[in-house]
Every structure is written in C-alpha cells, then in structure tokens.
N, C-alpha and C positions, 0 to 999 in steps of 0.2 A: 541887277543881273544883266548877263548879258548874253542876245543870242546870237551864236554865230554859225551862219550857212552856207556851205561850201561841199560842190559832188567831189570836191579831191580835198581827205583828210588827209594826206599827206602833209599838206600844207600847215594842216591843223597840228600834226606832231612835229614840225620842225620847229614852230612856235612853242611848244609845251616846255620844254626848258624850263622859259623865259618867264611863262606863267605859272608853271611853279615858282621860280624861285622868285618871282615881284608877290608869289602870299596869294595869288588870286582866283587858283582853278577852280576851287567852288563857286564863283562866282558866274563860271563860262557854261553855257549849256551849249554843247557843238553838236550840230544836226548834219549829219553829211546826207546831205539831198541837192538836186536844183532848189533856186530860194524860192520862185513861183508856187510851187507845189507846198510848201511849206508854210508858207508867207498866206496864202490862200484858205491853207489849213485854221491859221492860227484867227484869222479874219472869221470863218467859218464857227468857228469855238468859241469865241466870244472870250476864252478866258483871258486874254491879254488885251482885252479894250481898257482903256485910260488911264495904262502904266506903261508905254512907252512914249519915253521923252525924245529920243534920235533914231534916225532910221540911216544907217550909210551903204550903197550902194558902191560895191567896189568890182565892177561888174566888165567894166570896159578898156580890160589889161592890154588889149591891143596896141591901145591908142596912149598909155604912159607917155612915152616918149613926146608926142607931139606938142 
C-alpha cells in the first residue's frame, strides 16, 4: 500500500488517470493534509509500525531545478 500526503489534492487528481488505468487505485490511500500532522498521527497509532519499507519526502519543490 501506499500512503500518499499532500494539502493540494489537486495534484492528487491530475494523477488519478494514470493510476487508474496502471490497475493500482486500491492500492493508494491519499490523505490531503500537511504530512507532519499525519506522519505524527500514524507514529502516534502505532498501527503502521514495521510495515513501512520507504519513506520519500518530496517536500522541497522550490529547489527542483537547482
């Protein structure tokens, strides 16, 4: 599974297309929040301890380019 967090789901449906038709929207749980608050949550819950294999951080679009 995989979670994806981001405060502009917009971004989230420009992608859905694409994830429907690769078979795989079951697979996305999309959280539209800050990830801190989320990330913090899930930390707090305990229910995702020691099933997450990657963590990616795509957090500092500013700086793409450089």
């Amino acid at each position: 599974m995989v979670i994806a967090i981001d405060p502009d789901k917009e971004a989230y449906q420009t992608g859905l297309p694409f994830i429907r038709k690769a078979g795989v929207e079951h697979k996305i749980n999309f959280i539209s929040s800050e990830a801190i608050t989320v990330l913090n949550d899930l930390i707090a819950d305990g229910k995702e301890e020691g099933i997450v294999d990657f963590a990616f951080v795509d957090a500092d679009k500013e700086n793409y380019l450089n």
